[in-house]
N, C-alpha and C positions, 0 to 999 in steps of 0.2 A: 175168500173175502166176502161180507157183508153185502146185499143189496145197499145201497144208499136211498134212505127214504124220501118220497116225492114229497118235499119243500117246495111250496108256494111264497111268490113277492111278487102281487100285483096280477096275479094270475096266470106267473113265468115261474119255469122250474129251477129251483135255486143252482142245479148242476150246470145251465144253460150260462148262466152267469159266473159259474167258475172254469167252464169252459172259455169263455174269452177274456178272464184275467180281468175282472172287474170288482172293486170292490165298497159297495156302498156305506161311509163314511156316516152320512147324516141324511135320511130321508126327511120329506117334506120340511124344511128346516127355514131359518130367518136367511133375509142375502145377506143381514151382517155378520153372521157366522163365518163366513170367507175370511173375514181380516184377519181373525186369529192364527197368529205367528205358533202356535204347536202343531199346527195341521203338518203332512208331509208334502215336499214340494213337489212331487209329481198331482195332486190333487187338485180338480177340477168345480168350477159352479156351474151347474144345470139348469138352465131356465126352461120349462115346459110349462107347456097349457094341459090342465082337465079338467074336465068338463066346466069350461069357460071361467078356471081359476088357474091364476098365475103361479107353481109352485118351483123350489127349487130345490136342490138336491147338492150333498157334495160329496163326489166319488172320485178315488184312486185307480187308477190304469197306467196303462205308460204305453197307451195309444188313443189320442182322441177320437179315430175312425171309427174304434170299436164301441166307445161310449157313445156317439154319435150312430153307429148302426142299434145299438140295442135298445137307447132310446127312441130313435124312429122306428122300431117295430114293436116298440110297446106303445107308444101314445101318437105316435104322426106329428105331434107339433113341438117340436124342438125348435126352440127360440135362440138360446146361445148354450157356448159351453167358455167357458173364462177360465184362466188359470185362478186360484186362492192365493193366499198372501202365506201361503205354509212354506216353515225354515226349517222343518227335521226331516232326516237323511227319509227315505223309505223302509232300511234298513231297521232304522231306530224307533219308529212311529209306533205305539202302542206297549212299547218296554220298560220297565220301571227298574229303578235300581236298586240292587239287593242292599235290604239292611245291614249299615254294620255291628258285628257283634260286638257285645261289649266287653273290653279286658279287665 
């Protein structure tokens, strides 16, 4: 097998994040972006502070512990974590459906 190359997010190594089953959706993003019903429902809004700016984040886990510890060891000021307003399965979220051919 491959090393796996050191991927940087935020000055965290992307394996770090695929070790606790995290998966960042929409970085630095609008908080209206939650309301959209394509999101998956296990998806979360992040509210953090950096450097004395409000940003938010919307990330997949199916534990808020864990998005809650990664973000306090990335930035210290985790403000909330909210559920989104997402209605696709996890399962389904990012799959598109194959064209039909034509007869």
């Amino acid at each position: 097998m491959y090393p796996m190359p050191a991927l940087k997010f935020y000055g965290v190594d992307v394996v770090k994040i695929k070790e606790i089953n995290l998966k960042i959706i929409h970085q630095d993003c609008e908080k209206s972006l939650s309301k959209n019903k394509s999101l998956p429902i296990d998806s979360y809004l992040v509210t953090y502070i950096l450097e004395e700016e409000t940003k938010y984040d919307i990330v997949q886990s199916v534990s808020q512990a864990d998005i809650f510890d990664y973000y306090y060891d990335l930035y210290k000021n985790v403000i909330s974590i909210e559920w989104t307003d997402g209605k696709i399965s996890p399962r389904l979220y990012g799959q598109t459906k194959p064209e039909k051919k034509k007869r």
